[in-house]
N, C-alpha and C positions, 0 to 999 in steps of 0.2 A: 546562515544564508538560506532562505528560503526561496528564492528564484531561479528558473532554470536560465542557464546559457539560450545563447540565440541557434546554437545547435540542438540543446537536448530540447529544445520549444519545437525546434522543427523536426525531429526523432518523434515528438508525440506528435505533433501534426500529422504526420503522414501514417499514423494509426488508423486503421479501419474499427468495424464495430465488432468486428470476430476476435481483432485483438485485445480490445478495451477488456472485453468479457473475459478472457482468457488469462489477463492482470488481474480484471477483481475476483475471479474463480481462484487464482493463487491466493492470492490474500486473503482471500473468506479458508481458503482451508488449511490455514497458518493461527486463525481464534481457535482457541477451544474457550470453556470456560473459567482457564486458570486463566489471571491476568497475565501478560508478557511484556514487555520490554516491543516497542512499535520496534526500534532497528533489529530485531530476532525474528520480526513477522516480515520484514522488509527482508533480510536477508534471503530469510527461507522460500518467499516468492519467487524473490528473482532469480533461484538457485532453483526449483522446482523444471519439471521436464515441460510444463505447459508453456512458460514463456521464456528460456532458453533462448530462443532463436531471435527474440527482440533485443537487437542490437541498438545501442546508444539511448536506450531508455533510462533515464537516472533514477537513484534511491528518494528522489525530492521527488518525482510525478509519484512514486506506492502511496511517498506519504501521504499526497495531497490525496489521492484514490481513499484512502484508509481517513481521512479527514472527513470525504464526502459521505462516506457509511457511517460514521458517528452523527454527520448533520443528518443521515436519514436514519437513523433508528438503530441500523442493524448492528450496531460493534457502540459498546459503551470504551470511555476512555477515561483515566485518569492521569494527573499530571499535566507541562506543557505539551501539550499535541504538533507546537513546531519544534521540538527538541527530539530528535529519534530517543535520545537516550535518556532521556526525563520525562519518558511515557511509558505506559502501561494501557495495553486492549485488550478487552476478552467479547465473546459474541454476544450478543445482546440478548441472543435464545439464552445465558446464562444465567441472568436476571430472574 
């Protein structure tokens, strides 16, 4: 399942743009160079003290977040990218 509920749609909706940053600062500092496992970097975000406090945000919006930095450059990916667990990302500064 790659679609969020009509909740966790409207959990991201009411995001501002200090939060958005605050998800993809988690996620950017969950790449190193070793490849990982996308649900280890998902995990470790949402577990990180910067966005804690975002309630009813689901593991399917990192992905798509972690999706979008692969279509821009910065996180290379291997594997299916809608599979947390049939994926592998590492930083693209790795390359």
């Amino acid at each position: 399942m790659d679609t969020l509920t009509p909740e966790q749609q409207a959990a991201v909706e009411a995001l501002n743009a200090e939060q958005l940053a605050r998800i993809d600062q988690a996620l950017r500092a969950m790449l190193s160079s070793d490849w990982r496992k996308m649900a280890r970097i998902i995990g470790g975000a949402m577990m990180s003290d910067g966005v804690q406090d975002l309630q009813g945000i689901a593991d399917l919006f990192y992905a798509q977040r972690l999706r979008l930095m692969v279509d821009a450059g910065d996180a290379e990916a291997v594997g299916d990218l809608t599979q947390m667990g049939r994926c592998e990302l590492r930083s693209a500064a790795a390359a």
